[in-house]
C-alpha positions in Angstrom: 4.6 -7.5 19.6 0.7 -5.8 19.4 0.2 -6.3 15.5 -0.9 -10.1 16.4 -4.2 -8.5 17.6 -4.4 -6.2 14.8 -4.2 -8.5 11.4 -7.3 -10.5 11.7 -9.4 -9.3 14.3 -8.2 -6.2 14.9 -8.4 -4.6 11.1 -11.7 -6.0 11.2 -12.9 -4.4 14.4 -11.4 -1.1 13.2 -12.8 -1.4 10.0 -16.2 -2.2 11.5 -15.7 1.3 13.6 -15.4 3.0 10.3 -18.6 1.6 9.2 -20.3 3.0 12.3 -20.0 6.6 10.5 -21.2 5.5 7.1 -24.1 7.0 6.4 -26.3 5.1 3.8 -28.5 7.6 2.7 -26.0 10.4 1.8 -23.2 7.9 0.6 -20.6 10.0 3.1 -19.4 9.3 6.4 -20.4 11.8 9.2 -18.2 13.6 10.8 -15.7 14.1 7.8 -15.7 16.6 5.2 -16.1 16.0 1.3 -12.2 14.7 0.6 -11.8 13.1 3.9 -15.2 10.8 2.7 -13.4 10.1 -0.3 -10.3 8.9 1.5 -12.5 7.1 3.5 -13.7 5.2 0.7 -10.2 4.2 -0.8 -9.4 3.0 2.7 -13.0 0.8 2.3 -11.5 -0.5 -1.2 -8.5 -1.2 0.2 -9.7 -3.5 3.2 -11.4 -5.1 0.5 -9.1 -6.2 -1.9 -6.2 -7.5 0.9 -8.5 -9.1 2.9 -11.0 -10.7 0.1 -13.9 -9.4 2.0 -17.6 -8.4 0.6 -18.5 -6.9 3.9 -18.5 -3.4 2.9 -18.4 -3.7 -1.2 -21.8 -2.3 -0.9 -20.4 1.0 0.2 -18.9 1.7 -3.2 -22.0 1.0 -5.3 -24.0 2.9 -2.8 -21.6 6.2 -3.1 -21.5 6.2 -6.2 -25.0 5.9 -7.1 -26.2 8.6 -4.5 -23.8 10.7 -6.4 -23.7 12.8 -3.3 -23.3 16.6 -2.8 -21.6 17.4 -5.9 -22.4 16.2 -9.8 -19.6 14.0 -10.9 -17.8 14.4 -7.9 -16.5 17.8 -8.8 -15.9 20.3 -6.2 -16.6 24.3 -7.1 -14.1 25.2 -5.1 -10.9 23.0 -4.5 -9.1 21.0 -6.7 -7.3 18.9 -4.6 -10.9 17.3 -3.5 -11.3 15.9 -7.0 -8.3 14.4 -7.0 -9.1 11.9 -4.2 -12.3 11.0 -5.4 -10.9 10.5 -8.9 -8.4 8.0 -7.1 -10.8 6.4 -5.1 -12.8 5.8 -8.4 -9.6 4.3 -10.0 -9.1 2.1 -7.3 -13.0 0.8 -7.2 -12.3 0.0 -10.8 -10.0 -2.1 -9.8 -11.4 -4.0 -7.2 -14.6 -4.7 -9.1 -13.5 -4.6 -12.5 -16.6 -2.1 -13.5 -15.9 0.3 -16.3 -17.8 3.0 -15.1 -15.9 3.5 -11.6 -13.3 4.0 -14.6 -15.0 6.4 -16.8 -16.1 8.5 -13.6 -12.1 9.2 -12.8 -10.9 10.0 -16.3 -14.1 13.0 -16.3 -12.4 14.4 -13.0 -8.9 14.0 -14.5 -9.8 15.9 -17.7 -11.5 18.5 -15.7 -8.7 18.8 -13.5 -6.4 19.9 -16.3 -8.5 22.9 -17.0 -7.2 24.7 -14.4 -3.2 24.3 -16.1 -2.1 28.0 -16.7 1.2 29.4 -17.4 1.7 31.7 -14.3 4.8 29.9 -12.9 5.5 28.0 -15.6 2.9 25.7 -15.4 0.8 23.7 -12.7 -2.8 23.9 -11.0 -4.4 26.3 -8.9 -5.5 24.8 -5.4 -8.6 27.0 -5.3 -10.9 27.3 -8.6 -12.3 30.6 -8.1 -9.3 32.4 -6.2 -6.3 32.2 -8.4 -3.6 32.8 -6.1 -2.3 29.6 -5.0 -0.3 26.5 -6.6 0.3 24.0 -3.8 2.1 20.5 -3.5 -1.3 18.5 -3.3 -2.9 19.8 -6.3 -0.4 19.2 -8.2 1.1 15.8 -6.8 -3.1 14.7 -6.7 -2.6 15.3 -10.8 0.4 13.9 -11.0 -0.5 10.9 -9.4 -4.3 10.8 -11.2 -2.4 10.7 -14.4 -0.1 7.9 -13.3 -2.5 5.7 -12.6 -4.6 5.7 -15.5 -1.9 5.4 -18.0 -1.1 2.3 -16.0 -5.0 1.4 -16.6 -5.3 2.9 -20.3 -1.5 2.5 -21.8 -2.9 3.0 -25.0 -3.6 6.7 -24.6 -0.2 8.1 -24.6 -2.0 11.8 -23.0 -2.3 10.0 -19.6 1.9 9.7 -20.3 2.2 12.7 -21.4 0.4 14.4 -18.6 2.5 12.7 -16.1 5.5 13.5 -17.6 4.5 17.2 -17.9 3.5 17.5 -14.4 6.6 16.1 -12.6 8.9 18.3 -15.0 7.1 21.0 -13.5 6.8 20.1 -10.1 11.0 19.5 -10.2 11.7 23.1 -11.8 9.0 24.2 -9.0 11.2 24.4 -6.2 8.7 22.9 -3.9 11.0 19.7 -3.3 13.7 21.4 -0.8 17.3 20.7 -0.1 15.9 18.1 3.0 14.5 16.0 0.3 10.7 17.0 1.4 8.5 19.5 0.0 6.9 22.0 1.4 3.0 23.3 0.9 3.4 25.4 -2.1 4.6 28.5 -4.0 4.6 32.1 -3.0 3.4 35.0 -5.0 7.4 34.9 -7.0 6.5 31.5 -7.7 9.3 30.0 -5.4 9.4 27.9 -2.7 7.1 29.1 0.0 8.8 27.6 2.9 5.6 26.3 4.6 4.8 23.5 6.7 5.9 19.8 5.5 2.7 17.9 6.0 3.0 13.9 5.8 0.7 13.9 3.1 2.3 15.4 0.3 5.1 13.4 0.8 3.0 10.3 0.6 1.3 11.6 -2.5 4.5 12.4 -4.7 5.9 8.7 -3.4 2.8 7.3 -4.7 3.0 9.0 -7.8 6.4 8.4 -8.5 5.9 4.9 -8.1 3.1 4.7 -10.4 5.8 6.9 -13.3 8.3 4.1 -12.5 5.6 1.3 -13.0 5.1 2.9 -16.4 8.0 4.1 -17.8 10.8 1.9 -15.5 12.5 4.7 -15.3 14.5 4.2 -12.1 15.7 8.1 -11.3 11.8 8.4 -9.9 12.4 5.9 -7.4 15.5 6.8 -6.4 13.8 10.5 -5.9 10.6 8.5 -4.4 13.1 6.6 -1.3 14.8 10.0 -1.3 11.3 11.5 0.3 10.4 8.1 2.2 13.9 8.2 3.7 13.8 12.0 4.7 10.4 11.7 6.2 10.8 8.3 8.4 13.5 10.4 9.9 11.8 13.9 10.2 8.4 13.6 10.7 8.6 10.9 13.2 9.1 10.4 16.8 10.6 7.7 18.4 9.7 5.7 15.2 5.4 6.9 15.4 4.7 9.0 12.1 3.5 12.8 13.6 1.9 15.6 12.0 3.5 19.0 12.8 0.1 19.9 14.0 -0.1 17.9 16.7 2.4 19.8 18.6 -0.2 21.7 19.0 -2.8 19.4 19.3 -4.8 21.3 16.3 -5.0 19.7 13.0 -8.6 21.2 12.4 -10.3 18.8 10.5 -7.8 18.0 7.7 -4.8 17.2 9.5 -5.8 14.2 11.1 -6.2 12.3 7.6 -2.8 12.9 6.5 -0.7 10.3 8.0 -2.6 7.9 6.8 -2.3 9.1 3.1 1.7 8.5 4.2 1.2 5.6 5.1 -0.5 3.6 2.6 1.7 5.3 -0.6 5.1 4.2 1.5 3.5 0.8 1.7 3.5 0.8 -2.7 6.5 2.2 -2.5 7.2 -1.0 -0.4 6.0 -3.1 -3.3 8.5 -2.3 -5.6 11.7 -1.6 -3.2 11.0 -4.2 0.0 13.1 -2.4 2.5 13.4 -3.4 5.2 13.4 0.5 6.7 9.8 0.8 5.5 8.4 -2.5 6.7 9.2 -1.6 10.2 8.3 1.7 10.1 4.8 0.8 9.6 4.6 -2.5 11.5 5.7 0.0 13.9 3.3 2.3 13.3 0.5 -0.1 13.3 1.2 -1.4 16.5 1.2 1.7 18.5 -2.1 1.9 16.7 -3.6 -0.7 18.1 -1.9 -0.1 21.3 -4.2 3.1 21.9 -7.2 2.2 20.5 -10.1 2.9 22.8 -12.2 0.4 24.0 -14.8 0.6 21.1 -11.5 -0.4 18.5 -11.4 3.5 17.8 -8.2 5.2 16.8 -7.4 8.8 17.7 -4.4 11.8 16.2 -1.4 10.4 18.2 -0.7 7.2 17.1 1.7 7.0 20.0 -0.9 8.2 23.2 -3.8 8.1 24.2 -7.3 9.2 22.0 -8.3 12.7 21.9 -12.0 12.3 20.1 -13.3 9.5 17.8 -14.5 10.8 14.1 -14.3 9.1 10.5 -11.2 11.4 9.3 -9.1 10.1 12.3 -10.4 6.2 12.0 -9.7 6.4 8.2 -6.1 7.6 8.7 -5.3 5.0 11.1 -7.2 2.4 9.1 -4.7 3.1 6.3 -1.6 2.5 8.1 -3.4 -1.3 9.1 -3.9 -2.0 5.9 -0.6 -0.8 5.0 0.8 -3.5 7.6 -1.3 -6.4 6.0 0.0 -4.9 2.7 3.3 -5.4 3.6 2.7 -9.6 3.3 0.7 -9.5 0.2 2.2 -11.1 -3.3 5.2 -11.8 -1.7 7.4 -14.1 -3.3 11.1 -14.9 -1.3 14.1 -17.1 -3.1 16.1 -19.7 -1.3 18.9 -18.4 0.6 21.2 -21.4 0.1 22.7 -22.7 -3.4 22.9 -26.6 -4.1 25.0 -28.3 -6.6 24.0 -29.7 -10.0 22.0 -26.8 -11.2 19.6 -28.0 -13.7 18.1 -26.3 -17.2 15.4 -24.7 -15.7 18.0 -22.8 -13.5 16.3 -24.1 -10.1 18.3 -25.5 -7.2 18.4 -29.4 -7.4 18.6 -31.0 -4.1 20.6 -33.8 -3.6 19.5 -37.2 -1.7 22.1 -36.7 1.0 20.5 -36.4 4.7 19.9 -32.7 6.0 20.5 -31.4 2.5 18.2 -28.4 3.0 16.8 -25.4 1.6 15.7 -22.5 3.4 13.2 -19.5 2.6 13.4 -16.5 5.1 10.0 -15.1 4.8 9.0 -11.5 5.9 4.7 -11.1 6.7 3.3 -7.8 8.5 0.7 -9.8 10.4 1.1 -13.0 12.7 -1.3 -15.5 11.7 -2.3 -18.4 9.3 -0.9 -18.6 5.6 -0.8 -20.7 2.7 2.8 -21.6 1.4 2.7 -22.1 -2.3 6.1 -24.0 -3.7 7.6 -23.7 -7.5 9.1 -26.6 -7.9 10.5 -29.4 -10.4 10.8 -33.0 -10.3 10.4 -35.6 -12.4 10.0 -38.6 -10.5 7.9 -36.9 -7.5 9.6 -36.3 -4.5 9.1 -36.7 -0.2 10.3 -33.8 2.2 10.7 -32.8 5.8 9.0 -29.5 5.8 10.5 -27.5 9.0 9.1 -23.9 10.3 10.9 -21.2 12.5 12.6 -24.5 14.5 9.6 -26.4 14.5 8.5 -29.8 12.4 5.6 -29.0 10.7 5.2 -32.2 8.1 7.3 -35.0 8.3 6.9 -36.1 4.6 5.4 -33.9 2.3 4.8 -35.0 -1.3 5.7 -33.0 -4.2 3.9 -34.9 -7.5 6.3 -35.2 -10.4 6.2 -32.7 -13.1 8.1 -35.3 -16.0 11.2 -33.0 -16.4 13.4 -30.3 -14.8 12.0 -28.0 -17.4 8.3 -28.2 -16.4 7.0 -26.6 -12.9 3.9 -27.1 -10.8 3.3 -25.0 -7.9 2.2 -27.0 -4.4 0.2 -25.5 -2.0 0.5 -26.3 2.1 -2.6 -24.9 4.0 -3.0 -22.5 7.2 0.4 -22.2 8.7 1.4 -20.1 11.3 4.0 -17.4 10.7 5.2 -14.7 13.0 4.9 -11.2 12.5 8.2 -10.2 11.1 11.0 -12.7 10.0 10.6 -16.3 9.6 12.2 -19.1 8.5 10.8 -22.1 6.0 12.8 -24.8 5.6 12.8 -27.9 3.0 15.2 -30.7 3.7 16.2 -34.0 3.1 16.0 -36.8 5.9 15.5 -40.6 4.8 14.2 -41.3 8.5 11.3 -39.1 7.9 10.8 -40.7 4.2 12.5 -38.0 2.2 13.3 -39.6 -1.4 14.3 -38.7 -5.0 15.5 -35.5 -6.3 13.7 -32.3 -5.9 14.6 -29.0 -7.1 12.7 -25.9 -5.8 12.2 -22.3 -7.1 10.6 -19.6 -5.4 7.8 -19.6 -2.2 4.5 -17.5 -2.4 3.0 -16.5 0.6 -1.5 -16.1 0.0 -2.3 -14.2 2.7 -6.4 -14.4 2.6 -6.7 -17.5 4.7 -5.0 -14.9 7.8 -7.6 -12.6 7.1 -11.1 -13.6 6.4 
């Protein structure tokens, strides 16, 4: 296993070989164009948020406030580029909390939905001033725009509306083939153009249709959303390493190289809500032959499975995202018991019983090897003692769980920095009078906080 390396010191160091193209005074990071910078920003949030860290918070102020190249973030020519900077606004919002990271996305949004027409039934134009193109990204950007701030603003029912419209379009387009991926647009009959299946727009309409099943529940979008994931772990990879049909070429130009990474980190939502365990090793996968071929200055190149072709921003960024994807994958995860006792009690818990090696065990699932914090739901009256026993090893001989004063109230109990193995691992909580065990102890679900691994 690589990923060890990459969780705590290795994210970091990659992250700190982003920074090394941020550019301060234009609020953009050289060597990208004006999307990629954007990505490169969500990718900044992103880091962030999973890993706690104010190292480069400043990087969002400072972009937003130089209000670089273009008023409001609005591009002249393509709408696509609005719609990652409209995203990367929504997700700044929700890392700091600020209104006006907020406010910013809903003006790209509504400017967006200008260019709606009716040739084809429907749906955006990629370029503003040429009107002879409707594409997957535009549309699945829009799509995915929408979602998201009707998961932020439920109150106004357009941003519902507008998502709703969008992917009733984009299924009478055509543009989803019979593979279960879509293609890069619509020809001039408004069909299916046939063209190449780049990662990204699958990533884009995963991430979108997670966000439509987060608002309406509506399970038919995730079943269409692990249709994609499924077709594209199987079609676009080699060997198991995510590859861009340019590469066969080795010539992505310079958008190409950003789209696995836009794969990557919509699989890892799509994670969130359906924890297969396809998807988690497709990107620990991923992120380890990452890491593997990073050069020696922690830089990451097109082929995630060889060796680096040229260092730039667009080609850190992508690989940056499939990190945090893998760190992702161990974030607000909550596991069950995998072993019933007898006497269930009100609360519907497990009761343990005071008979020696009466146990119950957790199998937990992290992305990244390193030091977490277990957090217990539990109930017990009296207060209880237990052996507390980790992937075959003793960690605490007699841990003490104060009493909560009835089976119906719960209190959660914490135990500090321990170890876990990227991958499976098993907790275990059991019964054993030698090592002081005593009184009955029922237990409910285990939280794993991941920011003691990566700070």
């Amino acid at each position: 296993m690589v990923l060890p390396a990459t969780c705590a010191p290795g994210i970091a160091a990659g992250m700190a070989a982003l920074q090394m193209f941020y550019n301060t005074g234009t609020g953009l990071w050289n060597t990208t164009n004006w999307w990629n910078a954007a990505n490169a920003l969500e990718a900044t949030i992103e880091y962030s948020r999973i890993t706690d860290s104010l190292t480069y918070r400043s990087n969002i102020y400072n972009t937003f406030y130089q209000k670089p190249r273009y008023p409001n973030f609005i591009n002249p020519w393509f709408r696509d580029d609005d719609g990652w900077w409209a995203i990367a606004w929504i997700r700044a919002y929700d890392l700091t909390g600020e209104q006006k990271y907020l406010d910013q996305a809903k003006f790209i949004f509504w400017d967006m939905t200008t260019g709606w027409d009716n040739v084809c039934n429907g749906g955006l134009y990629w370029h503003k001033r040429e009107l002879n193109y409707k594409n997957a990204i535009t549309n699945g950007l829009l799509m995915s725009v929408a979602a998201k701030l009707h998961l932020r603003e439920p109150n106004d029912k357009r941003y519902l509306e507008w998502t709703q419209k969008i992917w009733r379009w984009y299924q009478q387009s055509g543009m989803i083939n019979a593979d279960n991926l879509v293609n890069d647009g619509l020809d001039s009959n408004c069909q299916n153009n046939g063209k190449t299946v780049w990662t990204y727009n699958q990533g884009v309409l995963i991430g979108a249709l997670v966000d439509m099943y987060r608002g309406t529940k509506d399970a038919e979008l995730l079943k269409q959303a692990e249709a994609i994931a499924g077709a594209s772990i199987v079609k676009l990879s080699r060997n198991g390493i995510l590859r861009e049909p340019c590469e066969d070429n080795n010539d992505c130009g310079n958008d190409g190289p950003q789209f696995k990474g836009i794969f990557m980190r919509n699989l890892a939502d799509l994670y969130q809500v359906r924890p297969k365990p396809t998807y988690r090793e497709f990107i620990q996968r991923n992120a380890e032959s990452i890491w593997a071929n990073r050069n020696e200055q922690n830089q990451f190149g097109l082929n995630w499975a060889g060796s680096i072709d040229k260092a730039d921003a667009t080609r850190q960024t992508s690989a940056i995202d499939a990190l945090n994807a893998a760190i992702a994958l161990s974030t607000a995860n909550t596991f069950t018991p995998t072993t019933e006792f007898i006497q269930p009690v009100p609360s519907s818990l497990s009761r343990m019983t005071q008979s020696n090696d009466d146990f119950i065990r957790y199998n937990v699932s992290v992305g990244c090897s390193g030091r977490y914090d277990l957090v217990f739901r539990y109930a017990s009256p009296t207060g209880a003692n237990r052996y507390i026993y980790v992937n075959g090893r003793s960690l605490i001989d007699r841990e003490a769980f104060p009493a909560t004063g009835s089976w119906e109230e719960r209190r959660s109990l914490k135990i500090e920095n321990v170890w876990l193995n990227a991958g499976e691992n098993s907790v275990s909580v059991i019964f054993n009078s030698s090592k002081g065990s005593q009184n009955p102890l029922s237990l409910d679900t285990l939280s794993i906080d991941v920011s003691r691994n990566l700070r």
